[in-house]
mmCIF file of the N, C-alpha and C atoms, coordinates in Angstrom:
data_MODEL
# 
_entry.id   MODEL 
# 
loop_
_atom_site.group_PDB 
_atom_site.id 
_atom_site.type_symbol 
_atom_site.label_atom_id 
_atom_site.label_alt_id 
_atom_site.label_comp_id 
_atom_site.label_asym_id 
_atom_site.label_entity_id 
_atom_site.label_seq_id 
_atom_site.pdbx_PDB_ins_code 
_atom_site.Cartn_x 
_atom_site.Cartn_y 
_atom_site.Cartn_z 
_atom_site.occupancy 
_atom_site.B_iso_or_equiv 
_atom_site.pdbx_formal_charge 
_atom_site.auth_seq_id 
_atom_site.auth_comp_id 
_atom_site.auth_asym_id 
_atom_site.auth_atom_id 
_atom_site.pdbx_PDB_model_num 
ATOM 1   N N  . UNK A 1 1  ? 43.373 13.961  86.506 1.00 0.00 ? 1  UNK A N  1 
ATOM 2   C CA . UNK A 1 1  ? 43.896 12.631  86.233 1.00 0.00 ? 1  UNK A CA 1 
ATOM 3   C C  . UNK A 1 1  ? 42.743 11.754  85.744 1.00 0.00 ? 1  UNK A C  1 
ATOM 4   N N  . UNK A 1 2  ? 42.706 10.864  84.746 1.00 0.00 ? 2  UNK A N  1 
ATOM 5   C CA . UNK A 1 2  ? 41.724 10.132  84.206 1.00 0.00 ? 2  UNK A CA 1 
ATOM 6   C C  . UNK A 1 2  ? 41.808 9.052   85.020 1.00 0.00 ? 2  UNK A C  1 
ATOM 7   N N  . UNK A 1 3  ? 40.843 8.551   85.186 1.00 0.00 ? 3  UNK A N  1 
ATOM 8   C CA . UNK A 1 3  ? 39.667 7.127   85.948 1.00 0.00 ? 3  UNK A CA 1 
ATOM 9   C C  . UNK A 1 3  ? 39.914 6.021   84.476 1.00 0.00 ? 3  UNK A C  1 
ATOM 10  N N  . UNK A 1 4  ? 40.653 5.123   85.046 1.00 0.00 ? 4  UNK A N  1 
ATOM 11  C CA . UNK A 1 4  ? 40.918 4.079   84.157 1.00 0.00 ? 4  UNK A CA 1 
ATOM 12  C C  . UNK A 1 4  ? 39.243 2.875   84.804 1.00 0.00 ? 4  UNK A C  1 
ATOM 13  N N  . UNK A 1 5  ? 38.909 2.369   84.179 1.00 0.00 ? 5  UNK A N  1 
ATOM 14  C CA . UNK A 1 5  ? 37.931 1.490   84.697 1.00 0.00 ? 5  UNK A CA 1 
ATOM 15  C C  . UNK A 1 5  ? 38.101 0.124   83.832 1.00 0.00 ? 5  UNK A C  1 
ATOM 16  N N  . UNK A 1 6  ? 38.793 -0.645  84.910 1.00 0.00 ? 6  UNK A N  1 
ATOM 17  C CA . UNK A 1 6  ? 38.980 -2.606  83.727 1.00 0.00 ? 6  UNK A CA 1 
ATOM 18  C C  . UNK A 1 6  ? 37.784 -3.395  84.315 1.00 0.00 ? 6  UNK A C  1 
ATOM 19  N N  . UNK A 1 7  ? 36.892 -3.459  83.811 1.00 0.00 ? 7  UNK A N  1 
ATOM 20  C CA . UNK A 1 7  ? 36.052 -4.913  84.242 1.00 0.00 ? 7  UNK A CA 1 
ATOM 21  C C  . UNK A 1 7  ? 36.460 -6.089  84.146 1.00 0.00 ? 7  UNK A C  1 
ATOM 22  N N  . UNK A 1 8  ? 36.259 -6.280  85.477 1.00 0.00 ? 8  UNK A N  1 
ATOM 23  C CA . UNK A 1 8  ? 37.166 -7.407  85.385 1.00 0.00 ? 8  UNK A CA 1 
ATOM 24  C C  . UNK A 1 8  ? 36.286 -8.719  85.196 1.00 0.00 ? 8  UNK A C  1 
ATOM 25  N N  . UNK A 1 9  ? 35.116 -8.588  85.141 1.00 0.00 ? 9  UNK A N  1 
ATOM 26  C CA . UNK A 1 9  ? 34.105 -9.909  84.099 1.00 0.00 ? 9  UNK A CA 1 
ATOM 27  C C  . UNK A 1 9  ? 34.471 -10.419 82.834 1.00 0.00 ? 9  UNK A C  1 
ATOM 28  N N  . UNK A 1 10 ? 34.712 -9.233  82.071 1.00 0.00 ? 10 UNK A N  1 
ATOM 29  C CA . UNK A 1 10 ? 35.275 -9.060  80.713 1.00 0.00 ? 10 UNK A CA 1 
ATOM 30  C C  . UNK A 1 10 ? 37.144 -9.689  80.805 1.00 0.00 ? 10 UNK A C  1 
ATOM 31  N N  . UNK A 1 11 ? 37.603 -9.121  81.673 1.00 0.00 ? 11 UNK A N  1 
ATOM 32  C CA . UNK A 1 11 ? 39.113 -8.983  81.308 1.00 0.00 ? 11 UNK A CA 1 
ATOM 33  C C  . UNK A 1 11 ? 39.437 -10.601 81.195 1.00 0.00 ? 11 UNK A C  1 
ATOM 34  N N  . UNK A 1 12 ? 40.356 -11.160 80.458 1.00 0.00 ? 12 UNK A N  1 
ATOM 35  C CA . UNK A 1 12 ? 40.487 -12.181 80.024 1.00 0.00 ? 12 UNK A CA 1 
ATOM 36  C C  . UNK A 1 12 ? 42.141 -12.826 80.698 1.00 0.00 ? 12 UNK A C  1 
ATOM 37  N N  . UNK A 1 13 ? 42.806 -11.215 81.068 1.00 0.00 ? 13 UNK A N  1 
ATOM 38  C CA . UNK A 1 13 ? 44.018 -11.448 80.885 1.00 0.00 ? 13 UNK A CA 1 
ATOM 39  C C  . UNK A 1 13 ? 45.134 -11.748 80.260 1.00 0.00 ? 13 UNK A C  1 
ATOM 40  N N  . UNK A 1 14 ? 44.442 -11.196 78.656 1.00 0.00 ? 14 UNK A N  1 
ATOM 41  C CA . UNK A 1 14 ? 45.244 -11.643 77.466 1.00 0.00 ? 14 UNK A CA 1 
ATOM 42  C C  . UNK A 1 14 ? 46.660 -10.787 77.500 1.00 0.00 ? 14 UNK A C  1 
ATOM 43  N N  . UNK A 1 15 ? 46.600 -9.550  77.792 1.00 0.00 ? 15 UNK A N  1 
ATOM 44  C CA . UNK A 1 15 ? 47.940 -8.371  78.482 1.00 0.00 ? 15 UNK A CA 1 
ATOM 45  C C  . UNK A 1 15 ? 48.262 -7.402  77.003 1.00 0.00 ? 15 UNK A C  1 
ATOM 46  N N  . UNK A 1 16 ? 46.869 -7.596  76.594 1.00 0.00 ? 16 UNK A N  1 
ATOM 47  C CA . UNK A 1 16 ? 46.988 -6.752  75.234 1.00 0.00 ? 16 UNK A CA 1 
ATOM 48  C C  . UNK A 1 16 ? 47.065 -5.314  75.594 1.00 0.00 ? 16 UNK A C  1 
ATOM 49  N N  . UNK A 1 17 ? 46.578 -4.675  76.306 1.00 0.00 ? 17 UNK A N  1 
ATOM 50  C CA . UNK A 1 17 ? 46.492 -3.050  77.290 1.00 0.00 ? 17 UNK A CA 1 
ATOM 51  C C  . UNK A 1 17 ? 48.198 -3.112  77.692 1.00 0.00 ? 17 UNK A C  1 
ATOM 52  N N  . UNK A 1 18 ? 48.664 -4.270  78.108 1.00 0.00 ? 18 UNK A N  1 
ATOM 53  C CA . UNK A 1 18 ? 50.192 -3.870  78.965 1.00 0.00 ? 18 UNK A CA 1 
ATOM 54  C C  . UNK A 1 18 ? 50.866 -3.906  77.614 1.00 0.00 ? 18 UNK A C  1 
ATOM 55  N N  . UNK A 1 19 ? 50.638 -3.994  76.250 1.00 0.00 ? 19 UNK A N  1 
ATOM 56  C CA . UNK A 1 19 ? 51.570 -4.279  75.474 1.00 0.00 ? 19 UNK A CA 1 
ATOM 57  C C  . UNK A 1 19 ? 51.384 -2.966  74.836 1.00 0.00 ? 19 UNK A C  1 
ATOM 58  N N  . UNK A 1 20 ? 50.315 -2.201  74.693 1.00 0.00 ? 20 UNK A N  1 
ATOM 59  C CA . UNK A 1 20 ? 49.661 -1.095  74.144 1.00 0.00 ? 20 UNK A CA 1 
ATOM 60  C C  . UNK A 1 20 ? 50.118 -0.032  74.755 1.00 0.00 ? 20 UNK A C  1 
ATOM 61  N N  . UNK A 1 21 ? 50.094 -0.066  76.111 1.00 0.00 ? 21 UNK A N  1 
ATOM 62  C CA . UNK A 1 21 ? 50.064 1.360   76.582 1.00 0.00 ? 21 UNK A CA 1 
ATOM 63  C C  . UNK A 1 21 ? 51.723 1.791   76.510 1.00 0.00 ? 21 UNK A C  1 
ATOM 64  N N  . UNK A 1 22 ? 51.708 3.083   76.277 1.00 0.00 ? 22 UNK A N  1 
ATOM 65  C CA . UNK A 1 22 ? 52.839 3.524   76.289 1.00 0.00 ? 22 UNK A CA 1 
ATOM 66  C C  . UNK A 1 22 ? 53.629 4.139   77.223 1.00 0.00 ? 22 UNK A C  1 
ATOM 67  N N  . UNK A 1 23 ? 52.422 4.437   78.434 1.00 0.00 ? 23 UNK A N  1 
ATOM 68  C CA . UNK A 1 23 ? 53.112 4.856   79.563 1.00 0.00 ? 23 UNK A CA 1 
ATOM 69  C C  . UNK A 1 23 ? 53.009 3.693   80.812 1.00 0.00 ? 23 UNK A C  1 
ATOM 70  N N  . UNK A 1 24 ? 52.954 2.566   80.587 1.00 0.00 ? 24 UNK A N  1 
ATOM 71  C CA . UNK A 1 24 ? 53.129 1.172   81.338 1.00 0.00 ? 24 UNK A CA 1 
ATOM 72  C C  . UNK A 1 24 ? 52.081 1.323   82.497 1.00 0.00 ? 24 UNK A C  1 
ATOM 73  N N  . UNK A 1 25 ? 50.918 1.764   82.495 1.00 0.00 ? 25 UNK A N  1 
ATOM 74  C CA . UNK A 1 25 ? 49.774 1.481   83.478 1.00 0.00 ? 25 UNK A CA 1 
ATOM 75  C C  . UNK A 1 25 ? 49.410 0.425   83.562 1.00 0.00 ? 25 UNK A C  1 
ATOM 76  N N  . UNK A 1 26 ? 49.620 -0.462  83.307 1.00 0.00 ? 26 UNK A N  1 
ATOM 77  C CA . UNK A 1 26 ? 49.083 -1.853  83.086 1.00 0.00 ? 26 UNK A CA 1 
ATOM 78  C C  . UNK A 1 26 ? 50.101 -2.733  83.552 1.00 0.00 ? 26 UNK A C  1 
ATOM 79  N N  . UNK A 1 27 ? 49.558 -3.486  84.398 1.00 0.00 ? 27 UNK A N  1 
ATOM 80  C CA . UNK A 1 27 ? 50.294 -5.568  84.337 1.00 0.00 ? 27 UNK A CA 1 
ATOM 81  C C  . UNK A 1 27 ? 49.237 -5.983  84.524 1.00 0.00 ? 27 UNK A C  1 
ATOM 82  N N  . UNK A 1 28 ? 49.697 -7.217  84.493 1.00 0.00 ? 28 UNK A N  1 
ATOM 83  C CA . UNK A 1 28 ? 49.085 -8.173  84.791 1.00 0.00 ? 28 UNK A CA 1 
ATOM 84  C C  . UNK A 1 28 ? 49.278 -9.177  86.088 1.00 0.00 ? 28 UNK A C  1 
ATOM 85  N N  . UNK A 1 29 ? 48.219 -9.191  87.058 1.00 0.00 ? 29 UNK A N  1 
ATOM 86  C CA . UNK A 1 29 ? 48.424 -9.747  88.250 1.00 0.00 ? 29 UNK A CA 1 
ATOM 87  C C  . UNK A 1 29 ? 48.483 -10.949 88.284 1.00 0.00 ? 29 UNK A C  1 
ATOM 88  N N  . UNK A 1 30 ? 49.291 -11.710 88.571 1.00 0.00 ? 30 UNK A N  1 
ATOM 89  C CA . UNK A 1 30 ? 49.788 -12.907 88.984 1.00 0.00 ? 30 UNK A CA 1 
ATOM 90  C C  . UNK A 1 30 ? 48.927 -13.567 89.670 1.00 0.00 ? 30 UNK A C  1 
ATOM 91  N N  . UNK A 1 31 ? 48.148 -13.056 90.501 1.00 0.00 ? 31 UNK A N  1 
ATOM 92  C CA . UNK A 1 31 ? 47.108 -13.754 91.564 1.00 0.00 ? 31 UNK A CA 1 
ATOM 93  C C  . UNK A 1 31 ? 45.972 -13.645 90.420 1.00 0.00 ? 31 UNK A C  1 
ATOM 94  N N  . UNK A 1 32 ? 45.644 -13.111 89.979 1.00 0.00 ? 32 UNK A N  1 
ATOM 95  C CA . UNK A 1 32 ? 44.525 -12.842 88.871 1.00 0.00 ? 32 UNK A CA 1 
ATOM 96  C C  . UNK A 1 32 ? 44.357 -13.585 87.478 1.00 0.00 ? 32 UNK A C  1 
ATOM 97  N N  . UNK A 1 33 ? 45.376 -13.559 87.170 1.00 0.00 ? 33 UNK A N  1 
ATOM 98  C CA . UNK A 1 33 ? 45.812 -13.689 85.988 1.00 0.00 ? 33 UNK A CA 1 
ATOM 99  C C  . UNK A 1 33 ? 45.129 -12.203 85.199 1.00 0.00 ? 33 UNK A C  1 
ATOM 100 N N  . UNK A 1 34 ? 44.683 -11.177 86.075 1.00 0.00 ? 34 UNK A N  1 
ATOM 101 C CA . UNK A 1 34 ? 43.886 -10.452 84.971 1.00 0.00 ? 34 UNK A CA 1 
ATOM 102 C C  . UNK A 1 34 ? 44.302 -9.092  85.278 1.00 0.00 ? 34 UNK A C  1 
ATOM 103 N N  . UNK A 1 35 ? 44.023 -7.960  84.426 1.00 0.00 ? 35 UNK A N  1 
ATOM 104 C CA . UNK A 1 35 ? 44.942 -6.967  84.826 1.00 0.00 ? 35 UNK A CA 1 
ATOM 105 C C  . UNK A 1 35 ? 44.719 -5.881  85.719 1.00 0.00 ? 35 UNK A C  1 
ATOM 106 N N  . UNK A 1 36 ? 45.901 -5.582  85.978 1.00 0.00 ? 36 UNK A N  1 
ATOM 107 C CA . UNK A 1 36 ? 45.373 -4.608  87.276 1.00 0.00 ? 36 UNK A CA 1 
ATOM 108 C C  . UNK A 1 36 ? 46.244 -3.152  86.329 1.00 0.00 ? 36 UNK A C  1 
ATOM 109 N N  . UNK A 1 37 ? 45.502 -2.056  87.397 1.00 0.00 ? 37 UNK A N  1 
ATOM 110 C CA . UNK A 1 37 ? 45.912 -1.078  86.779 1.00 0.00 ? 37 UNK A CA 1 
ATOM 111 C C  . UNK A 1 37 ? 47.431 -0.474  88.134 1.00 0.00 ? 37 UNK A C  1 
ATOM 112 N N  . UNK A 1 38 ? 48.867 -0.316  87.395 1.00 0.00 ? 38 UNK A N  1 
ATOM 113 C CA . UNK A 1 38 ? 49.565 -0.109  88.555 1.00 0.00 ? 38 UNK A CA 1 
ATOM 114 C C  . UNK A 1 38 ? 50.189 1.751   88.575 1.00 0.00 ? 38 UNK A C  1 
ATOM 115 N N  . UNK A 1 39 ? 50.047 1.773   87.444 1.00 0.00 ? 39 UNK A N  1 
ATOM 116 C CA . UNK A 1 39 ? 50.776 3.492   87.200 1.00 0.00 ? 39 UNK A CA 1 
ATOM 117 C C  . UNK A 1 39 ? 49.308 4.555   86.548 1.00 0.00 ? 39 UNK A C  1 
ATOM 118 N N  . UNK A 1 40 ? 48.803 4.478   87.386 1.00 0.00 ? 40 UNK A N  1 
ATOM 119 C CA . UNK A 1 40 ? 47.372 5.125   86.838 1.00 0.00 ? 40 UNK A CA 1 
ATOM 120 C C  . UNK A 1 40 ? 47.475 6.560   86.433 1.00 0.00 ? 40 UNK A C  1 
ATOM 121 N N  . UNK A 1 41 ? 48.171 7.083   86.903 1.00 0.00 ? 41 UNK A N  1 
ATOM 122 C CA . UNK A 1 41 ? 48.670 8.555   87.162 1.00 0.00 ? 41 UNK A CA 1 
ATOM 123 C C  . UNK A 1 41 ? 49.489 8.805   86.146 1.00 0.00 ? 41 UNK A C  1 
ATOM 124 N N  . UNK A 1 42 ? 49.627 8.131   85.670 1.00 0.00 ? 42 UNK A N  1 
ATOM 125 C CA . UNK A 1 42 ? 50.882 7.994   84.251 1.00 0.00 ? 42 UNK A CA 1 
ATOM 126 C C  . UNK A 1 42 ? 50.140 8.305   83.013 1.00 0.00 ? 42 UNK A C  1 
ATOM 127 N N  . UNK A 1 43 ? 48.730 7.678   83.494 1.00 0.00 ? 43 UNK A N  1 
ATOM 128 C CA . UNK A 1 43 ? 47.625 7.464   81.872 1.00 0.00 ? 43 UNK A CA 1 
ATOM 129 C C  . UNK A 1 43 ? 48.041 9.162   81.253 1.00 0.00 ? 43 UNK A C  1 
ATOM 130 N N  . UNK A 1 44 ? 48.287 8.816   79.708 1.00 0.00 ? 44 UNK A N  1 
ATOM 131 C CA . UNK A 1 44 ? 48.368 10.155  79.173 1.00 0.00 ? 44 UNK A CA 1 
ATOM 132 C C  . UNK A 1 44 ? 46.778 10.261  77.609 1.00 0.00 ? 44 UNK A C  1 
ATOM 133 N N  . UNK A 1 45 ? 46.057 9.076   78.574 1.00 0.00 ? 45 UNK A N  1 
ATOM 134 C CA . UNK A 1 45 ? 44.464 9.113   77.818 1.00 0.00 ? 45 UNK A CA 1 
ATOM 135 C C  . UNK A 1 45 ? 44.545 9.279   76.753 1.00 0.00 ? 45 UNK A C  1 
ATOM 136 N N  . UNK A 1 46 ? 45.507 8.095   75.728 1.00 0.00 ? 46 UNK A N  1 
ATOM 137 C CA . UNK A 1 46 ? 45.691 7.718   74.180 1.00 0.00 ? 46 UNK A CA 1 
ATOM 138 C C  . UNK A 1 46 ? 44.951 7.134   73.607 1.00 0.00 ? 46 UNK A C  1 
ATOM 139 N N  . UNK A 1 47 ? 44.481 6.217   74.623 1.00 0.00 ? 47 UNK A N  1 
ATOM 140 C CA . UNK A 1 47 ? 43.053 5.550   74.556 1.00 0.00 ? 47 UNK A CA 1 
ATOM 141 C C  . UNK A 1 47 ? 43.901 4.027   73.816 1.00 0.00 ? 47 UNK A C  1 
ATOM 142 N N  . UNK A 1 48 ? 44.936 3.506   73.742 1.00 0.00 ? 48 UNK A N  1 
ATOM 143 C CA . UNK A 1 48 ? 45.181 2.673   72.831 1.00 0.00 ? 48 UNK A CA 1 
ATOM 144 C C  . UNK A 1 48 ? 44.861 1.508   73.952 1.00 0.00 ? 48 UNK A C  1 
ATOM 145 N N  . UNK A 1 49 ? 44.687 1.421   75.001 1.00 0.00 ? 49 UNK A N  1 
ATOM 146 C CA . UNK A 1 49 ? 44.375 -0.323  75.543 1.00 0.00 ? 49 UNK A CA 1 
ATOM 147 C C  . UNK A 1 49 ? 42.865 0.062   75.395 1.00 0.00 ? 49 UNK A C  1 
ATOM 148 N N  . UNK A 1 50 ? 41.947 0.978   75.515 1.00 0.00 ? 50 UNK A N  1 
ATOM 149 C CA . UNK A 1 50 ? 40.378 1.331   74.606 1.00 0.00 ? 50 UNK A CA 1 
ATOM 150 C C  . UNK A 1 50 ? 40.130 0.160   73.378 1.00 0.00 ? 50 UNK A C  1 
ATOM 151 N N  . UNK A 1 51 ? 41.127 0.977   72.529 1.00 0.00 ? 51 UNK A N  1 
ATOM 152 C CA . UNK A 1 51 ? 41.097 0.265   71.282 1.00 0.00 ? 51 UNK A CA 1 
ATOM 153 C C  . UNK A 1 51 ? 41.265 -0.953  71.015 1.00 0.00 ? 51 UNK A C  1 
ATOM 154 N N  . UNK A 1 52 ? 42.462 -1.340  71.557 1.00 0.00 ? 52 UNK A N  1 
ATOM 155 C CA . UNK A 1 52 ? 42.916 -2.741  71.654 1.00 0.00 ? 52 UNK A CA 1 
ATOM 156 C C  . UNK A 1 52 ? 42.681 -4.077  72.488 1.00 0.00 ? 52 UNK A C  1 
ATOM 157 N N  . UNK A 1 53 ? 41.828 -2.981  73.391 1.00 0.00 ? 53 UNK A N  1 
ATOM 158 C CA . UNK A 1 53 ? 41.282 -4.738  74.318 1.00 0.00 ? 53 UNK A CA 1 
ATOM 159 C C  . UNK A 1 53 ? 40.043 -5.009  73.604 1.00 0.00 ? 53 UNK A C  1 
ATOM 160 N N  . UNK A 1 54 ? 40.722 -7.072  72.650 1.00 0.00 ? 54 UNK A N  1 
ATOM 161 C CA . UNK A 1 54 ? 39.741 -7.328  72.345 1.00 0.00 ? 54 UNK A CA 1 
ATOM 162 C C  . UNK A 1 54 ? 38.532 -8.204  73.207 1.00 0.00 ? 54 UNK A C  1 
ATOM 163 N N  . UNK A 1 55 ? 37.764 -7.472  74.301 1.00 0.00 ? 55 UNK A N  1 
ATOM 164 C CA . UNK A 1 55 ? 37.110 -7.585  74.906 1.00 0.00 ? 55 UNK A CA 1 
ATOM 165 C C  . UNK A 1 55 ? 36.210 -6.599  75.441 1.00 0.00 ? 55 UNK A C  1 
ATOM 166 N N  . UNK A 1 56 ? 36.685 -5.641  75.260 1.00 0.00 ? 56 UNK A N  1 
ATOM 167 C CA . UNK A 1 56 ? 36.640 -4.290  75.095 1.00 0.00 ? 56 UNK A CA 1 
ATOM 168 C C  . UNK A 1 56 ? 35.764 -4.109  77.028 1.00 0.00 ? 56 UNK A C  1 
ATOM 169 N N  . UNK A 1 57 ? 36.727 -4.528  77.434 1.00 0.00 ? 57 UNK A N  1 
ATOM 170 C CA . UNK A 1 57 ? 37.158 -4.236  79.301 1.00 0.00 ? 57 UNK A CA 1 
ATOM 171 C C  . UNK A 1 57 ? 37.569 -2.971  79.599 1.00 0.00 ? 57 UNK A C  1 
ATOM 172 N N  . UNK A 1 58 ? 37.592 -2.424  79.022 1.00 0.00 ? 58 UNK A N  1 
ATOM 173 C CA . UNK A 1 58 ? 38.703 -0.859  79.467 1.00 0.00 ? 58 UNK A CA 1 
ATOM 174 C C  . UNK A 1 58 ? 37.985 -0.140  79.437 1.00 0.00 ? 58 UNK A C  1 
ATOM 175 N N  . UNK A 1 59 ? 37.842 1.363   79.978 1.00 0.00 ? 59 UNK A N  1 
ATOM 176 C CA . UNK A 1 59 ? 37.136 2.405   80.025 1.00 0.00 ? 59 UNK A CA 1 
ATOM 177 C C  . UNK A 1 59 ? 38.049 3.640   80.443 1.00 0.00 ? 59 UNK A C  1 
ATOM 178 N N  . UNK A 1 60 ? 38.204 4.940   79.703 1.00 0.00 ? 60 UNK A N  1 
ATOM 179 C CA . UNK A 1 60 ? 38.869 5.755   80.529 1.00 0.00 ? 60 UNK A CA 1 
ATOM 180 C C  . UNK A 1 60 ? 37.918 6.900   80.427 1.00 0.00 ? 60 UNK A C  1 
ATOM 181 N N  . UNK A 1 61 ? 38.046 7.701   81.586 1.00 0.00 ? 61 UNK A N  1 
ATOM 182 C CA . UNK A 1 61 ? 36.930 8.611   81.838 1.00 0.00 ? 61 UNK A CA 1 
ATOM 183 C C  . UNK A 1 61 ? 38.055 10.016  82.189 1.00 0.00 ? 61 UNK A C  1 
ATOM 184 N N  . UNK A 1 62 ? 37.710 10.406  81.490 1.00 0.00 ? 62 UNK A N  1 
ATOM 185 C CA . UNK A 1 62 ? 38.913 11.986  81.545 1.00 0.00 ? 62 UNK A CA 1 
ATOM 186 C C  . UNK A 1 62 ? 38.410 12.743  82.695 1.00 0.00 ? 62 UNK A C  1 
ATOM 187 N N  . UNK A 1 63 ? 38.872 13.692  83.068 1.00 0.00 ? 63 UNK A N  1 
ATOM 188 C CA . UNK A 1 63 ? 38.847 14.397  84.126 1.00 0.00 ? 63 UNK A CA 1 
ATOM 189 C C  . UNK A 1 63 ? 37.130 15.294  84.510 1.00 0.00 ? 63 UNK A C  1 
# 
């Protein structure tokens, strides 16, 4: 299972990763405003919230 890693210094909470991913690992926390990772186990390591966070907060580390 891949190691999603969001810094959350970086993360802005813009919810560009929750709009990206295709297997819905991503929201965005309400208490945070910033994102948390909720279906991690789901990641099918497309890398598209990689690409698309423009902040570039995301990290996935494959197995």
């Amino acid at each position: 299972m891949p190691k999603i890693i969001v810094d959350d210094d970086k993360c802005t909470g813009c919810g560009t990763c929750v709009d990206v991913c295709p297997s819905g690992v991503f929201e965005l926390n309400d208490a945070t405003g910033k994102t948390s990772r909720v279906n991690e186990d789901e990641c099918i390591e497309c890398l598209a919230c990689v690409d698309q966070c423009p902040e570039t907060a995301i990290e996935v580390q494959g197995d």
